[in-house]
C-alpha positions in Angstrom: 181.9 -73.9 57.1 182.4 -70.8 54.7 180.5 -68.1 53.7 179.9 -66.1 50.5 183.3 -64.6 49.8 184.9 -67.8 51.3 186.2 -66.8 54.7 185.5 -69.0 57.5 182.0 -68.1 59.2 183.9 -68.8 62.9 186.5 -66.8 62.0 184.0 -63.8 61.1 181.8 -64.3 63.6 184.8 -64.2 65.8 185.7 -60.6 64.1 182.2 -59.4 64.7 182.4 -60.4 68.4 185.8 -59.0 68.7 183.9 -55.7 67.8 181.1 -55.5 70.3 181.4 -54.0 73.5 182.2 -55.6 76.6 178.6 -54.6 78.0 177.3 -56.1 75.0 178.7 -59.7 75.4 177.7 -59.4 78.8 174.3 -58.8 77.7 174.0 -61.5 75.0 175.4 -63.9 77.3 173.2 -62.7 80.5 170.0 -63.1 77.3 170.8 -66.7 76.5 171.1 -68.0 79.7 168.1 -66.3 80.6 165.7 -67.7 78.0 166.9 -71.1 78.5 166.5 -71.3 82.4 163.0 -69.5 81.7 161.9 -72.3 79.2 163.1 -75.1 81.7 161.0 -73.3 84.3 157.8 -72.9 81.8 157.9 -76.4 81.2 158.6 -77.9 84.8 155.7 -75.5 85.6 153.5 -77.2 83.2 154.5 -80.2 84.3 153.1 -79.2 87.8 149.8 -78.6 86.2 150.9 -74.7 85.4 150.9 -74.3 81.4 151.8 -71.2 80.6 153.8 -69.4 83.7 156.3 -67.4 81.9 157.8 -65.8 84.6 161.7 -65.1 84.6 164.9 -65.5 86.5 164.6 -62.1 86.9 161.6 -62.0 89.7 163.1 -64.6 91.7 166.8 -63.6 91.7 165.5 -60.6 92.7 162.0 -60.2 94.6 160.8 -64.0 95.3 163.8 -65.4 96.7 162.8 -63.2 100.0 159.1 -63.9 99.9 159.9 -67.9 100.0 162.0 -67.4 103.1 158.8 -66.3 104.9 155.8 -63.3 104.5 157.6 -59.4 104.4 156.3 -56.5 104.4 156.6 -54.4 101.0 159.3 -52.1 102.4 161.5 -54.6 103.9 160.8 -56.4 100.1 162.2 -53.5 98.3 165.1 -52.4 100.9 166.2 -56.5 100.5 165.4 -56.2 96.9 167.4 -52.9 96.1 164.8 -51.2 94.2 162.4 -48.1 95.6 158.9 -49.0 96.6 157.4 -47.5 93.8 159.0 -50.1 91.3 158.3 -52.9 94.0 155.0 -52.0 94.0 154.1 -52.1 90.1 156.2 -55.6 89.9 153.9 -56.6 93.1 151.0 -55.8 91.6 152.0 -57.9 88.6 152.4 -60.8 90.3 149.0 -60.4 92.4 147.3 -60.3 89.2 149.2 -63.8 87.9 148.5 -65.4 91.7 151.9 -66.0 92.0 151.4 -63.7 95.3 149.0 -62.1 97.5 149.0 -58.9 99.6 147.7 -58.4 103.0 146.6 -55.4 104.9 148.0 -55.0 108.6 145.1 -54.3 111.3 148.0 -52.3 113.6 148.5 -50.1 110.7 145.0 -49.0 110.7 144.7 -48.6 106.9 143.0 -51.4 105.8 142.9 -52.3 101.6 139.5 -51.2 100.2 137.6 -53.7 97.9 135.4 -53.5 95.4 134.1 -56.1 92.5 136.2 -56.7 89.8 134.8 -55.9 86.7 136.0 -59.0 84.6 136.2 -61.8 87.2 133.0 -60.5 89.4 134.8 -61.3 92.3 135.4 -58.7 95.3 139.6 -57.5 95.3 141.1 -54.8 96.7 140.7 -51.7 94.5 143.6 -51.2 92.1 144.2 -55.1 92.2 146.7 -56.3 89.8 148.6 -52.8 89.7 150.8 -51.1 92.1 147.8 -48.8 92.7 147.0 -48.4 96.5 149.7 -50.8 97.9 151.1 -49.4 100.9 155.0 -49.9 102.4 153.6 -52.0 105.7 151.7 -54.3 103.6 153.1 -57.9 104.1 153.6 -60.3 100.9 152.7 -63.2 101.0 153.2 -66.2 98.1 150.2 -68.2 96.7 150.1 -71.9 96.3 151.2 -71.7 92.9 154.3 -69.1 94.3 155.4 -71.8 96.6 155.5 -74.2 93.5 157.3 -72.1 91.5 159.6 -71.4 94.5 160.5 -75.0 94.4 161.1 -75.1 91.0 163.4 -72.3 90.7 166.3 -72.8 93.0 167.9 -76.3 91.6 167.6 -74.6 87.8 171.0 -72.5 88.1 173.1 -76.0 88.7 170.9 -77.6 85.7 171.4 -75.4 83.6 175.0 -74.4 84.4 175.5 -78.1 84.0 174.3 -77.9 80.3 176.5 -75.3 79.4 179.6 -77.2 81.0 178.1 -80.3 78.7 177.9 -78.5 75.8 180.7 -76.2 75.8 183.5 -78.2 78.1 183.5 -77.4 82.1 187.0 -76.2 82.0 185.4 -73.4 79.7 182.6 -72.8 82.0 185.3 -72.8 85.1 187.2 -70.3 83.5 184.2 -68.2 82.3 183.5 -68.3 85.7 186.7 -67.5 87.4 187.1 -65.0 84.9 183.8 -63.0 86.1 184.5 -63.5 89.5 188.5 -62.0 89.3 186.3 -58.8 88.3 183.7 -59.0 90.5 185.1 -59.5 93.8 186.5 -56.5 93.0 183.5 -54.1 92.3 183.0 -52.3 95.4 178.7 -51.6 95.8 176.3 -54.3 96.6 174.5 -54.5 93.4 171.0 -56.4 92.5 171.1 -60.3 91.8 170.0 -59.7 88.3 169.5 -57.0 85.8 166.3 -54.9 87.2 162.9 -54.8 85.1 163.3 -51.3 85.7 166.9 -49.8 86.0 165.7 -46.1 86.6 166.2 -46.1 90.6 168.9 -48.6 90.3 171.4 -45.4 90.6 170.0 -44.6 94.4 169.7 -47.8 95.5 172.9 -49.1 95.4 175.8 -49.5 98.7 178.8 -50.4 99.7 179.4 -53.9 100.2 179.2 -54.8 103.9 179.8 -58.5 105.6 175.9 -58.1 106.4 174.9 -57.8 102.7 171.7 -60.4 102.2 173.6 -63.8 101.2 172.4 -65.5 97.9 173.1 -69.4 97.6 173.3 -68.5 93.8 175.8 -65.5 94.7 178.1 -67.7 92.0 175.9 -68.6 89.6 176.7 -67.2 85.9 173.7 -65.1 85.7 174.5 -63.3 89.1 177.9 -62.7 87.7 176.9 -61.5 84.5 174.2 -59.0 86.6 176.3 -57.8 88.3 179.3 -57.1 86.2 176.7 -55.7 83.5 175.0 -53.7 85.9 178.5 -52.0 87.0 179.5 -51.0 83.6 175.6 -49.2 83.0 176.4 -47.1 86.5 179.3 -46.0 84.6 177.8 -45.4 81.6 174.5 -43.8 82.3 177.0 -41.3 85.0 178.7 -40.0 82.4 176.3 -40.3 79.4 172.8 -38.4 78.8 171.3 -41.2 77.2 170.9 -44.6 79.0 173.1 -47.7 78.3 169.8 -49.6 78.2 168.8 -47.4 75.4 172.0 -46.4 73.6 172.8 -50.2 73.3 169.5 -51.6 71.8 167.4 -48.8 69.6 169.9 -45.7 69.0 172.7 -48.2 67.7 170.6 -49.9 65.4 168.9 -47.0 64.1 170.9 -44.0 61.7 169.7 -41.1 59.2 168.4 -43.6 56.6 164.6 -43.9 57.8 163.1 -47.3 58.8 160.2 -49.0 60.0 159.4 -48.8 63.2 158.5 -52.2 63.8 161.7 -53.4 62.7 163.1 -51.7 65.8 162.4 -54.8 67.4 164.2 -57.4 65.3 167.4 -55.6 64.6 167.5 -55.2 68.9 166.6 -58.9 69.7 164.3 -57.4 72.0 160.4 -57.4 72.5 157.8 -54.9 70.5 156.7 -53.6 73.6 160.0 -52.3 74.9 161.4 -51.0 71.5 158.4 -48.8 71.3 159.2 -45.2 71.3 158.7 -43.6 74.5 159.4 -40.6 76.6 162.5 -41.4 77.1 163.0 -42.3 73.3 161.6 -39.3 71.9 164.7 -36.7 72.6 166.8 -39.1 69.8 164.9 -39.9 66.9 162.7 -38.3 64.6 159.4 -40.2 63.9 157.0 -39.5 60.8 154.7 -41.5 58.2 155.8 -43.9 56.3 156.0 -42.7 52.6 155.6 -45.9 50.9 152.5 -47.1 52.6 149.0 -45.9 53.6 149.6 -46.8 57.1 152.7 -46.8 59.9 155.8 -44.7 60.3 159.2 -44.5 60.3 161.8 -43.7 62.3 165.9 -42.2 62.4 167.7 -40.7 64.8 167.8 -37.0 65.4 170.6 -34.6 65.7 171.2 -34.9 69.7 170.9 -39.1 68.6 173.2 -39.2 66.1 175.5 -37.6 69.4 174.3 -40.3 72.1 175.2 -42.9 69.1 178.8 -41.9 69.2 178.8 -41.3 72.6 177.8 -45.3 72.9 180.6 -46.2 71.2 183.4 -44.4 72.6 182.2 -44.4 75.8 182.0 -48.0 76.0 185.3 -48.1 74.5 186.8 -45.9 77.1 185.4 -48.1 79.7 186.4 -50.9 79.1 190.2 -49.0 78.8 189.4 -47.4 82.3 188.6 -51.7 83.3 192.1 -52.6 82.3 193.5 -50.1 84.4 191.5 -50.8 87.1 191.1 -54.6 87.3 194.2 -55.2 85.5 194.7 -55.5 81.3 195.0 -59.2 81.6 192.3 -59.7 83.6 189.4 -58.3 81.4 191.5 -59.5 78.2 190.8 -63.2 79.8 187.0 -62.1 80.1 186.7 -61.1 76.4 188.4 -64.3 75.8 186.1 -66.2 77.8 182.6 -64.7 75.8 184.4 -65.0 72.8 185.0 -68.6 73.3 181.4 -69.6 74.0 180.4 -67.3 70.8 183.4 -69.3 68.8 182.4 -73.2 69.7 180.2 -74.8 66.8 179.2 -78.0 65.4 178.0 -79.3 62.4 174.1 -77.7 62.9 175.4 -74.0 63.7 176.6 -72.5 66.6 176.6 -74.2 70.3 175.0 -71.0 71.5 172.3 -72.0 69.7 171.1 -75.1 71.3 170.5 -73.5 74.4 167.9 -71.0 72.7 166.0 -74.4 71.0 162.6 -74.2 73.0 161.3 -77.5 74.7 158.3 -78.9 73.6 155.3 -77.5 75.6 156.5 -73.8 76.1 155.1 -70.6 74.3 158.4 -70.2 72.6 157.4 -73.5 70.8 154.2 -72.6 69.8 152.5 -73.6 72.6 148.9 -71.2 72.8 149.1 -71.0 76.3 146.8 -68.1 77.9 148.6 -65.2 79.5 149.5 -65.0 82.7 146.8 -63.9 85.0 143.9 -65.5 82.2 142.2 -68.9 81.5 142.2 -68.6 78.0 144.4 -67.5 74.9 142.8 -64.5 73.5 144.3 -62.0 70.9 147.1 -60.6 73.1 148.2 -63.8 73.8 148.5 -65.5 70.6 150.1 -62.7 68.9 152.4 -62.6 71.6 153.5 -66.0 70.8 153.8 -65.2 67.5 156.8 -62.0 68.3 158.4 -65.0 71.0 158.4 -67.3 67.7 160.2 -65.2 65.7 162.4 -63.8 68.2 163.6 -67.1 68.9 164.2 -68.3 65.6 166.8 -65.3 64.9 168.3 -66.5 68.4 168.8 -69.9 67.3 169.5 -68.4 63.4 172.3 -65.8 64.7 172.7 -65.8 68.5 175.9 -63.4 68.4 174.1 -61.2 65.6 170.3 -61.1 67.2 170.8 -61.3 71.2 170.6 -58.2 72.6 173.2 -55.6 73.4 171.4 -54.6 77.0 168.6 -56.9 78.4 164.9 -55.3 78.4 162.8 -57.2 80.8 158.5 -57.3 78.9 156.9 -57.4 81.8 154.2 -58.8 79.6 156.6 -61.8 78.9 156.9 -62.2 82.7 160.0 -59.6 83.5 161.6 -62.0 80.7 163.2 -60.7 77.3 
């Protein structure tokens, strides 16, 4: 396979990995497993009589696990969970709203949840149902009867899908990929989350030293975990010593420059969804954003003096990291874990990349065109449909270019279920 000018494509798609950061393969790595374990689950879900139940790795690696074990209370949830209440509470309220869990008031705490009628179902809910709005710390969780199904569903997918990789790709590459990530690992010296948060923001004062009584995970191996983990570890480096965050130095400053563009196209150069490319508070400090000149409607966007700054900042910073990681864990060690990404990027077959056929949606699921409602509704409306539509054509650049589309740092839509 050749391209234009008649180099071999692996070879420059070798090159362009060579390039990225360490973080980044991480990330693309951390992306593809992610949307193929969540199509498995969408579609074992529908099976179950569940169409539709988008809802990621993500919220089980790190909030449903607990609840399965048995009903907590929302501040034992977030202390297990490693995120502050606030966040625990906004995810909670999320998952209230799609009946994956309900929330119960304790008599002893005297602070019983007020009701009131809901104003699209008619029925009587607490007030601020579906939001983190009024959910108090000694409020116990409990999971629905469609929780406890997806709680069954979840656990056996890390060995299924783990086991395609090792199918596709060769298990002494997936052994070493492995190995590789766990030389580093065992090494890193907090207790960090099971998965990339939703919401990284309190990750920074959450974190601990590891201690013999951290919570175990049977998955504590998987290749998502590791990939968390190691990710996450290189962003509390980063975001210590940088102004702007990895999560948003990797995905919208580096694609963007002085040359304006549109802002929807944020979204398709990151790999990531609409609603998290949009420009927000956080956003605002590093770009410049005004109408578009050559249309009536919409508006452009570059990056602004103090981005242009947190663009070069990304890259040498991540540079410099992954320098300080040689040092630290040993040259050969993280050369063996660029090695490893960069063999999984490398492998291809006649139809394109290996990568790819992991990011091929099943049959059935919303990434296949399936109008399935949202989560939480009966129906498809508007919201839902188009959303398919932006889960469409995110996929097909996936499956098109997984080492040019995936993105550089993972950001969790909570309206795609805390998926990307």
């Amino acid at each position: 396979m050749t391209n234009a000018n008649g180099r071999n494509a692996t070879s420059s798609i070798h090159d362009a990995v060579s390039r990225r950061p360490l973080s980044a393969l991480l990330s693309q790595l951390l992306v593809a497993f992610t949307v193929e374990f969540d199509n498995e689950f969408e579609r074992q879900m529908a099976e179950a009589g569940d169409p539709g139940a988008r809802l990621s790795l993500v919220v089980w690696a790190n909030l449903l696990r607990f609840v399965s074990e048995g009903a907590l209370t929302v501040r034992k949830l977030a202390a297990l969970a490693m995120a502050n209440e606030d966040e625990i509470r906004g995810q909670l309220g999320c998952l209230e709203r799609w009946r994956f869990v309900v929330l119960e008031s304790v008599e002893a705490s005297g602070r019983p949840a007020p009701t009131r009628f809901h104003r699209m179902s008619g029925r009587e809910r607490r007030a601020g149902w579906g939001s983190g709005r009024g959910i108090h710390a000694d409020w116990v969780v409990h999971l629905t009867p469609r929780g406890m199904t997806a709680s069954g569903i979840w656990p056996p997918l890390f060995d299924v899908i783990e086991q395609r990789w090792e199918k596709r790709f060769g298990r002494d590459e997936i052994d070493g990929l492995r190995d590789a990530l766990l030389n580093v690992a065992d090494r890193v010296e907090v207790e960090l989350p099971a998965a990339v948060p939703p919401d990284g923001l309190g990750m920074h004062r959450n974190i601990a030293k590891k201690n013999e009584d951290s919570a175990p995970f049977s998955s504590r191996r998987a290749l998502p975990t590791l990939l968390s983990r190691l990710l996450l570890t290189f962003r509390l480096e980063f975001d210590s010593e940088s102004r702007a965050p990895l999560s948003l130095c990797a995905n919208t400053i580096r694609v963007l420059g002085t040359t304006p563009i549109r802002l929807a196209e944020i979204s398709r150069l990151t790999g990531s969804s609409p609603e998290t490319t949009g420009i927000g508070w956080q956003t605002k400090p590093y770009v410049i954003v005004t109408p578009d000149p050559k249309a009536k409607r919409g508006k452009v966007v570059s990056l602004s003096p103090p981005g242009m700054k947190a663009q070069q900042t990304y890259h040498l910073l991540t540079a410099e990291i992954e320098q300080r990681w040689e040092k630290r864990f040993g040259k050969k060690e993280i050369n063996r874990l660029r090695r490893a990404f960069e063999t999984l990027f490398d492998r291809h077959n006649e139809r394109g990349p290996l990568l790819s056929e992991g990011l091929v949606p099943p049959e059935g699921t919303v990434r296949a065109g399936e109008a399935a409602p949202a989560l939480g509704r009966r129906e498809p409306g508007p919201a839902a449909l188009q959303r398919m539509r932006d889960l469409i054509a995110q996929t097909e650049l996936f499956v098109s270019d997984p080492a040019g589309s995936l993105p550089h740092y993972p950001l969790w839509d909570m309206n795609r279920g805390f998926g990307p």
